[in-house]
C-alpha positions as CSV (number, residue, x, y, z in Angstrom):
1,X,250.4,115.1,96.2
2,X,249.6,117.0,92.6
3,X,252.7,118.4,90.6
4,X,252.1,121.6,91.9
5,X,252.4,120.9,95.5
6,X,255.5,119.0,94.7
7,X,257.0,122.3,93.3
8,X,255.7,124.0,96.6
9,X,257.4,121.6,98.9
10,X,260.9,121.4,96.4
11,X,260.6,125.3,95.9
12,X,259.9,125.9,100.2
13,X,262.8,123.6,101.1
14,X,265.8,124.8,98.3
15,X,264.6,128.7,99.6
16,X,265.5,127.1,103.5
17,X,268.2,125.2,103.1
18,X,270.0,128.4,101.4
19,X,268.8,130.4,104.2
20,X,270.1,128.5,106.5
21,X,273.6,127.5,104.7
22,X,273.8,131.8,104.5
23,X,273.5,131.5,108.0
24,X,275.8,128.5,108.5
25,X,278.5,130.4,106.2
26,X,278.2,134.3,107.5
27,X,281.9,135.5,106.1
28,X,281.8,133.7,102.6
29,X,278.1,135.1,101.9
30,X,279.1,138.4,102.8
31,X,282.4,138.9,101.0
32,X,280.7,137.3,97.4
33,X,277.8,139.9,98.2
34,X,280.8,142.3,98.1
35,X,281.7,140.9,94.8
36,X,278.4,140.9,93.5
37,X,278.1,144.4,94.7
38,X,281.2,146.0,93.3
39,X,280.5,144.6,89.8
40,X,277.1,145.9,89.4
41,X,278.3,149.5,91.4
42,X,281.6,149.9,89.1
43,X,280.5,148.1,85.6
44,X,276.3,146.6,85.3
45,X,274.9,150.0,86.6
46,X,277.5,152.8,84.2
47,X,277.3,150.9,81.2
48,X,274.1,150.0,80.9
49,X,272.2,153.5,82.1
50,X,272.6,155.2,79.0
51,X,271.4,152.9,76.9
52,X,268.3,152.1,79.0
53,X,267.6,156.3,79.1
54,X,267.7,156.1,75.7
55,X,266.1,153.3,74.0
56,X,263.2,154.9,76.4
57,X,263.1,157.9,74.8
58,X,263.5,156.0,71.4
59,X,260.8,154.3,71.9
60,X,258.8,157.5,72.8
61,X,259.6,160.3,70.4
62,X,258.7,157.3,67.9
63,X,262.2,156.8,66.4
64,X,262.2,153.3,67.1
65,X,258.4,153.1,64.8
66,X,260.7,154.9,62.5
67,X,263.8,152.1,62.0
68,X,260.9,149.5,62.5
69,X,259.4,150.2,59.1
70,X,262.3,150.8,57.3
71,X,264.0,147.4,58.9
72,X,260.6,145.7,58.2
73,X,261.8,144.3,54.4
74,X,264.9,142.7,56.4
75,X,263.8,141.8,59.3
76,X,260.4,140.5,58.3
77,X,261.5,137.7,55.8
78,X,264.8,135.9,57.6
79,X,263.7,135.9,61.1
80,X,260.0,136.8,61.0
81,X,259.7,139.4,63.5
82,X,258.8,143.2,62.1
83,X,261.6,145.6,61.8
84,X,261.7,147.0,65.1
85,X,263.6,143.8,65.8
86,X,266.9,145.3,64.2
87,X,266.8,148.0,66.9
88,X,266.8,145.7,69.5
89,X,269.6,143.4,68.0
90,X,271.4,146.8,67.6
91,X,271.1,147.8,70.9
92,X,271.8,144.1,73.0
93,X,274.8,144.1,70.6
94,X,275.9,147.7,71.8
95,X,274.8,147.2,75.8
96,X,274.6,143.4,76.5
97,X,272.7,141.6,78.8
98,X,269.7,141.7,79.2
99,X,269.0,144.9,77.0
100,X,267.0,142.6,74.6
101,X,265.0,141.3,76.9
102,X,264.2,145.0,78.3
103,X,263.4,146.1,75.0
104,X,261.3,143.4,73.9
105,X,259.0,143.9,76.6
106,X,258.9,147.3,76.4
107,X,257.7,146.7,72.6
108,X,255.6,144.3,73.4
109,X,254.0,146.8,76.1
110,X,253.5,149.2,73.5
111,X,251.9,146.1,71.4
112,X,254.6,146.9,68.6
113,X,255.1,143.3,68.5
114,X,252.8,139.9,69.1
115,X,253.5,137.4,72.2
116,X,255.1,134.9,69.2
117,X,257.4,137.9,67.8
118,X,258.2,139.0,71.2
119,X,259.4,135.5,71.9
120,X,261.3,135.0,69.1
121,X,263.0,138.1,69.4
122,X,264.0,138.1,72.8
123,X,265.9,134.7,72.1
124,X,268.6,136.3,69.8
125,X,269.1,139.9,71.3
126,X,270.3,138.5,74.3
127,X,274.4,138.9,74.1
128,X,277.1,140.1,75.5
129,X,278.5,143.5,74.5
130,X,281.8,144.0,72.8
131,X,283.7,145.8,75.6
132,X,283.1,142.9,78.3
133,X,284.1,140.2,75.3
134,X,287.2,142.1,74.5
135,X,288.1,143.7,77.7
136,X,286.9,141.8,80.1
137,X,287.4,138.2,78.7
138,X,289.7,138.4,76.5
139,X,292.4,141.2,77.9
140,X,291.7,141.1,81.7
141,X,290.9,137.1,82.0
142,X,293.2,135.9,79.3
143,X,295.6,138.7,78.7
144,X,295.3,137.5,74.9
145,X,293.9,140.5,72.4
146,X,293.1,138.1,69.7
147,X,291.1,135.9,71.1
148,X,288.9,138.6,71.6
149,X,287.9,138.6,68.0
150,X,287.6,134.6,67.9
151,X,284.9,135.1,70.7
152,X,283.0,138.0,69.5
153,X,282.4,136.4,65.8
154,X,281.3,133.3,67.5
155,X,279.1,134.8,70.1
156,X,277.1,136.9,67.5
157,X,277.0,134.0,64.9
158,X,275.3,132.1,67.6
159,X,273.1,134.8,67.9
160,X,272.0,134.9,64.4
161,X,271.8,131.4,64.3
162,X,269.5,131.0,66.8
163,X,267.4,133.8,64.9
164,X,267.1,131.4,62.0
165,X,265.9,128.2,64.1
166,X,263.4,130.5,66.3
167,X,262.1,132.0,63.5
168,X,259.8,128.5,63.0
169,X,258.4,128.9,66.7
170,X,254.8,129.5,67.3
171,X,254.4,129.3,63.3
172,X,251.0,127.0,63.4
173,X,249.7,129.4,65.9
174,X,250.6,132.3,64.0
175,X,248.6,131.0,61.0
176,X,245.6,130.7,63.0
177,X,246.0,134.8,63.3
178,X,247.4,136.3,60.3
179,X,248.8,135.2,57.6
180,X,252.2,136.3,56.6
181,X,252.7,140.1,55.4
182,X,253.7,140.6,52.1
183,X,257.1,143.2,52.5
184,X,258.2,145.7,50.5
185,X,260.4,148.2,50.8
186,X,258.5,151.5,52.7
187,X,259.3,155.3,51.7
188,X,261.2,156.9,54.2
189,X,257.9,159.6,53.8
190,X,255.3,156.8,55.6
191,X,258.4,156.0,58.2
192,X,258.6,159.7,59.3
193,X,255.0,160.2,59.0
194,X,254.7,157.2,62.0
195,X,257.7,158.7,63.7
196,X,255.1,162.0,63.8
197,X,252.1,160.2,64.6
198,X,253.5,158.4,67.5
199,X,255.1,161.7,68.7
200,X,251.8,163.3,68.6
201,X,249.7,160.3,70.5
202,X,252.6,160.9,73.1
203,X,251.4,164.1,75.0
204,X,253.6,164.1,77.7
205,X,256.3,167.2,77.8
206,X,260.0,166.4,77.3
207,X,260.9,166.9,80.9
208,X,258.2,164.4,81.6
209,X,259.8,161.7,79.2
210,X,262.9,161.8,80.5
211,X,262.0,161.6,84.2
212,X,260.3,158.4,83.7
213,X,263.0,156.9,81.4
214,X,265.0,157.7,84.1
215,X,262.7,156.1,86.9
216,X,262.2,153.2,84.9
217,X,266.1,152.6,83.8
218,X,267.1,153.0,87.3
219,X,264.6,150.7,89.0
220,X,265.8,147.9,85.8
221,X,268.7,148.2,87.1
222,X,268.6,147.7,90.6
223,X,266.7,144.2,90.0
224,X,269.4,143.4,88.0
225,X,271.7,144.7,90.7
226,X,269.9,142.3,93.2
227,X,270.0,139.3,91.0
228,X,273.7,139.7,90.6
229,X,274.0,140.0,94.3
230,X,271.9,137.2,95.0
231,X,273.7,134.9,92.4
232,X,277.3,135.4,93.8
233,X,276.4,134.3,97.0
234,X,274.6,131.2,96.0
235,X,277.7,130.1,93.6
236,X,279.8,130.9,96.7
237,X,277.7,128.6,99.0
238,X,277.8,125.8,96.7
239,X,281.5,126.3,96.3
240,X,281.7,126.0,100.0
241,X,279.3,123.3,101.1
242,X,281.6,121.5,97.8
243,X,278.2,120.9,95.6
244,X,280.5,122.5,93.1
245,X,283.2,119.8,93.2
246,X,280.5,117.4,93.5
247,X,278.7,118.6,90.0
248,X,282.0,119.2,88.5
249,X,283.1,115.2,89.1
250,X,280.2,114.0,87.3
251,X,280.3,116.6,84.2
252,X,284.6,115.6,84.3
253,X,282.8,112.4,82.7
254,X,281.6,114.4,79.3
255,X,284.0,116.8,79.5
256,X,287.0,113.9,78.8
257,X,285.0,112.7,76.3
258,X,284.6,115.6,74.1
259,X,288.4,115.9,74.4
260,X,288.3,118.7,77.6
261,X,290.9,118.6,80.5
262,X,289.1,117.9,84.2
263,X,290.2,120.9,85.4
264,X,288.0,122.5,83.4
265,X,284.6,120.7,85.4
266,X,284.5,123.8,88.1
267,X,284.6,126.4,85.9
268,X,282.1,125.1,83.8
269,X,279.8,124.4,86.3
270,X,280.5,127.9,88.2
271,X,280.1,129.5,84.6
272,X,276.4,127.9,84.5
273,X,275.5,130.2,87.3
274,X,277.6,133.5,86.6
275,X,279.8,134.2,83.0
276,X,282.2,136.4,84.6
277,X,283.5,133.7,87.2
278,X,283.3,130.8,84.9
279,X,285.3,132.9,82.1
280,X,287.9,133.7,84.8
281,X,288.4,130.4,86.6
282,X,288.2,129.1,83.0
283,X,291.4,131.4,82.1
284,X,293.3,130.6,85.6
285,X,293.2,126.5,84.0
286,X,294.5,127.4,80.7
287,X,297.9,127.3,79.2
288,X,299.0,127.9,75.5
289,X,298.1,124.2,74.6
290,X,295.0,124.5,76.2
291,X,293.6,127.9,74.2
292,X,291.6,125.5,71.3
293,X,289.4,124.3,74.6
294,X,289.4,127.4,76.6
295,X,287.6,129.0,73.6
296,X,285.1,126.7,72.8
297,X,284.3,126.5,76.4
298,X,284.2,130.1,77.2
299,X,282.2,130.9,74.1
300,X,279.4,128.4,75.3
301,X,279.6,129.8,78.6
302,X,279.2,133.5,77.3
303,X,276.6,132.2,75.0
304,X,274.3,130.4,77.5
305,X,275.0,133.5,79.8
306,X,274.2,131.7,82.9
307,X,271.5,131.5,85.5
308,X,272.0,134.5,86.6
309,X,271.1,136.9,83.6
310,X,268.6,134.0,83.1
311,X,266.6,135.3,86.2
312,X,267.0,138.5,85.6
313,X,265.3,138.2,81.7
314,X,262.3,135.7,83.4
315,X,262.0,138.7,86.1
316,X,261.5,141.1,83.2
317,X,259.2,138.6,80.9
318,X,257.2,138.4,84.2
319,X,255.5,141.8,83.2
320,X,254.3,140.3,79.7
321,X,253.0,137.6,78.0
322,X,255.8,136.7,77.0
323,X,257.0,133.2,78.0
324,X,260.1,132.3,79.7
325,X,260.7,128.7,78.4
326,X,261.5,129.3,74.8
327,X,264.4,131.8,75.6
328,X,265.9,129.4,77.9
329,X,265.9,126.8,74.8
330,X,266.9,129.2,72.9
331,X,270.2,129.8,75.3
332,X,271.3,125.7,75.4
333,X,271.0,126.2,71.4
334,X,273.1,129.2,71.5
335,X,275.6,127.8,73.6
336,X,275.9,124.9,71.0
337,X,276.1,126.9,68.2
338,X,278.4,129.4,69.5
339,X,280.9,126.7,71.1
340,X,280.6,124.6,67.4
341,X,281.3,128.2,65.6
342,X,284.4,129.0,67.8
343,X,285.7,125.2,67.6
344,X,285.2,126.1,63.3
345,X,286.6,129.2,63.6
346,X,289.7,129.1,65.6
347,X,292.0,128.4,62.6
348,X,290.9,131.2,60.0
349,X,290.6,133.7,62.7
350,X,292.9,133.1,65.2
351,X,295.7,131.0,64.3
352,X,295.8,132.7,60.9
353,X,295.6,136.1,62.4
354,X,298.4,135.4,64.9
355,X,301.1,134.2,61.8
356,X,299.9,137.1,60.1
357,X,300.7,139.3,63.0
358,X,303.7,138.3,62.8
359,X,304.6,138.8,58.9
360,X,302.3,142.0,59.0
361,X,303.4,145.3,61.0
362,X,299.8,146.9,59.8
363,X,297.3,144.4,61.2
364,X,299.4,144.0,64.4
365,X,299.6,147.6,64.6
366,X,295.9,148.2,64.3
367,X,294.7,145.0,66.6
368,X,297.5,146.2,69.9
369,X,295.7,149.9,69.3
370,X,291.7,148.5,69.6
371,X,292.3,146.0,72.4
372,X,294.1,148.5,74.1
373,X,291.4,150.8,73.5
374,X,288.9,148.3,74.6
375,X,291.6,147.9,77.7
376,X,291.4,151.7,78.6
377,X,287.8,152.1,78.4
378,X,287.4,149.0,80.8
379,X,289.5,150.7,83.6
380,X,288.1,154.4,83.0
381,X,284.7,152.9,83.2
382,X,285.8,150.4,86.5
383,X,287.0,153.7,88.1
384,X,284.5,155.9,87.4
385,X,281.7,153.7,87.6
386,X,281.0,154.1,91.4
387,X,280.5,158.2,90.8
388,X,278.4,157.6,88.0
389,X,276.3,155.4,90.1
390,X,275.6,157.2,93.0
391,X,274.9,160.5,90.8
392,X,272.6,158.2,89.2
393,X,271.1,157.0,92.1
394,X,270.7,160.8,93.7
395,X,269.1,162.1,90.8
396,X,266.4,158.2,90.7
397,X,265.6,159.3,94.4
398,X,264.8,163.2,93.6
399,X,262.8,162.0,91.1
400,X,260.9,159.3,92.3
401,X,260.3,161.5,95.3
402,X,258.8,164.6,93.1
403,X,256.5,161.3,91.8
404,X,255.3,160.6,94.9
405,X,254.7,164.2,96.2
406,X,252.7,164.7,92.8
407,X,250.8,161.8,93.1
408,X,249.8,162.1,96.4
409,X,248.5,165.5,96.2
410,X,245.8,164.5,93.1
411,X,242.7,164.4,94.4
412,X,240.8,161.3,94.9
C-alpha cells in the first residue's frame, strides 16, 4: 500500500479503537466531557466573546487597516509581516488561545496579508492570556502570586522569540514575488484615509456588521467548545486504559536527565494534550524545593499549548491557505525557548522579587493587590460565565434564525 492508504488504515483504526474504548469506559468519558464542558461554559466561551465581536468589527469599520499602516515601520522590519501584525499580537496577548490564529485568517481572508505572512504570524500570536497565567496557574494551581510574573515574562519572550526565527520562513519564496518594501514611517492622514476607504467598500449597515460578528464569534466558539470536549475525554481514556503511565515511564528517562523528578512524567505527558490539567497535576507534584522545575516545566507546557488548542488552530487554518505544519514547529520552538527563558529568569525575577518582598512594604503591597485582582476577576468571571453563555447563545440562535428566514425567502 501507498503512504496515503497507510494514513487511511492508521487514521480508520485510532478513530475505532477510541470509539470503542468510549464505549468500554461509559462513566469516565462522561464525567471528563463534564469537565470539558464546564470549562468552556464558565471560562473559553465569556472571555473570549468580546474579543471575537470586536476584532470583527475592527476589522470591518477598517480600524485594524488603520493600526496596520501605522505598525507597518515596526512590524515590517523585525518580524517581516505588515503592521496589521501588531493588532493581532495585541489581541492573542489580551484574549489567548487561539485568537491569533482567528485573526490571522480572518486577515488573510480579507487578503491583508500573504499565505507566508499569514504563516509567520500565526506562529507568535498564539499565547495564553494574562488572567489564566496569573489566575489560573499561578494563584488557583500554585497558590504562589509571584510566580505568576516569572511565567508571563517567559511565555511572551518565547513568543517574540519565535517571531524572530519565523521571520526567515518562506524567505526564498517570497523573493520569487516581491521584493522587500522599503518602510517608512506613514502620516496618520494616509492611515485614516484607508480606515475611510475600507469603511466605504464595506456597505453593509451597522446592525448588519454586528449580527454577523456575532454569528461568526459564536460558531468559533463552539468548535473550540467541541475540541475541548473532545480532548478531555481522550486524555481521560488514556489515563484509564494506563497509556498515560505507559508514555510517562519512557519520557521519566529524559526527564531524570535534565535534572526533573519522575513524578513529573504524567503531568507532562497529560499537559501535551490539555495545559490546564498538565499545569494542575504539575502543581499537585511540587513542593518549595521543587518550584525551579515546576516553572520551567509549566512554562513549556503553556508555551507548546497542547494538542488540544493545536486542533482547534489547524481547524481554523483549514479555511485558508495557510499551512498547519509551520505553527506546530513553531510551538516545539516556543516551548524551548519559553522553558530556557524561565530556567534564565527564575533568579532576577523571582527569587530576587521574593527577598525584596520581604525588605520592601511597597512592592509587596502592590504585587498581593494585582494577583488578588487577577484572583477576583477569575471567580466573577467562573460564576458568571454560565449566564453570559447562554445569553450569548440565545441571542446566536435569534440571529442565525432571522439568517435563515432571510435567506430562504430571496428568490432563486
Amino acid at each position: 500500500m501507498n503512504r496515503s492508504k497507510w494514513n487511511t488504515l492508521l487514521a480508520a483504526l485510532f478513530i475505532a479503537s477510541l470509539t470503542l474504548l468510549v464505549i468500554l469506559h461509559p462513566e469516565a468519558a462522561l464525567d471528563a466531557s463534564k469537565q470539558g464542558l464546564k470549562m468552556w461554559w464558565e471560562i473559553v466561551f465569556p472571555s473570549l466573546l468580546p474579543f471575537f465581536i470586536l476584532s470583527e468589527l475592527l476589522i470591518a469599520f477598517g480600524i485594524v487597516q488603520f493600526i496596520g499602516i501605522i505598525l507597518e515601520p515596526f512590524m515590517r522590519p523585525i518580524f517581516r509581516v505588515p503592521g496589521v501584525g501588531g493588532f493581532v499580537f495585541a489581541m492573542g496577548m489580551a484574549s489567548g488561545f487561539p485568537s491569533g490564529a482567528k485573526l490571522t485568517a480572518r486577515l488573510r481572508q480579507e487578503n491583508q496579508l500573504s499565505a507566508i505572512e499569514a504563516e509567520r504570524l500565526v506562529s507568535f500570536t498564539n499565547c495564553s492570556n494574562p488572567l489564566f497565567i496569573f489566575g489560573a496557574v499561578a494563584v488557583g494551581f500554585f497558590h504562589n502570586q509571584a510566580l505568576g510574573l516569572l511565567l508571563a515574562a517567559a511565555h511572551y519572550l518565547g513568543n517574540v522569540m519565535v517571531g524572530l526565527v519565523m521571520r526567515f520562513h518562506g524567505r526564498s519564496k517570497e523573493k520569487n514575488i516581491r521584493k522587500d518594501k522599503k518602510t517608512s514611517f506613514p502620516s496618520i492622514l494616509s492611515a485614516f484615509n484607508a480606515l475611510h476607504k475600507t469603511r466605504l467598500e464595506n456597505k453593509q449597515p451597522l446592525g448588519k456588521m454586528l449580527g454577523n460578528a456575532v454569528l461568526s464569534s459564536v460558531q468559533s466558539l463552539l468548535m473550540i467548545g467541541g475540541f475541548i470536549i473532545a480532548f478531555s475525554v481522550f486524555n481521560r481514556i488514556l489515563s484509564v486504559v494506563q497509556l498515560t503511565d505507559f508514555l510517562s515511564g519512557a519520557i521519566n528517562v529524559f526527564l531524570t536527565m535534565a535534572g526533573f523528578p519522575e513524578s513529573y512524567g504524567k503531568p507532562l505527558i497529560s499537559g501535551l494534550f490539555e495545559i490546564t490539567l498538565g499545569s494542575q497535576l504539575i502543581s499537585k507534584e511540587t513542593g518549595p524545593a521543587l518550584l525551579f522545575q515546576a516553572a520551567v516545566l509549566t512554562s513549556f507546557i503553556l508555551a507548546f499549548s497542547g494538542f488540544s488548542v493545536q486542533a482547534q488552530v489547524a481547524s481554523i487554518l483549514a479555511e485558508t491557505d495557510i499551512r498547519f505544519k509551520p505553527f506546530f514547529i513553531a510551538r516545539i520552538m516556543q516551548g524551548f525557548f519559553a522553558a530556557i527563558a524561565a530556567a534564565l529568569l527564575f533568579k532576577p525575577l523571582y527569587l530576587h522579587f521574593q527577598s525584596s518582598k520581604e525588605t520592601s512594604v511597597q512592592p509587596a503591597f502592590l504585587f498581593q493587590n494585582s494577583g488578588r485582582w487577577f484572583t477576583e476577576i477569575w471567580q466573577h468571571l467562573s460564576s458568571a460565565g454560565p449566564l453570559i453563555t447562554i445569553g450569548s447563545l440565545l441571542v446566536y440562535i435569534i440571529l442565525y434564525s432571522l439568517k435563515s428566514r432571510t435567506i430562504s425567502k430571496k428568490p432563486y
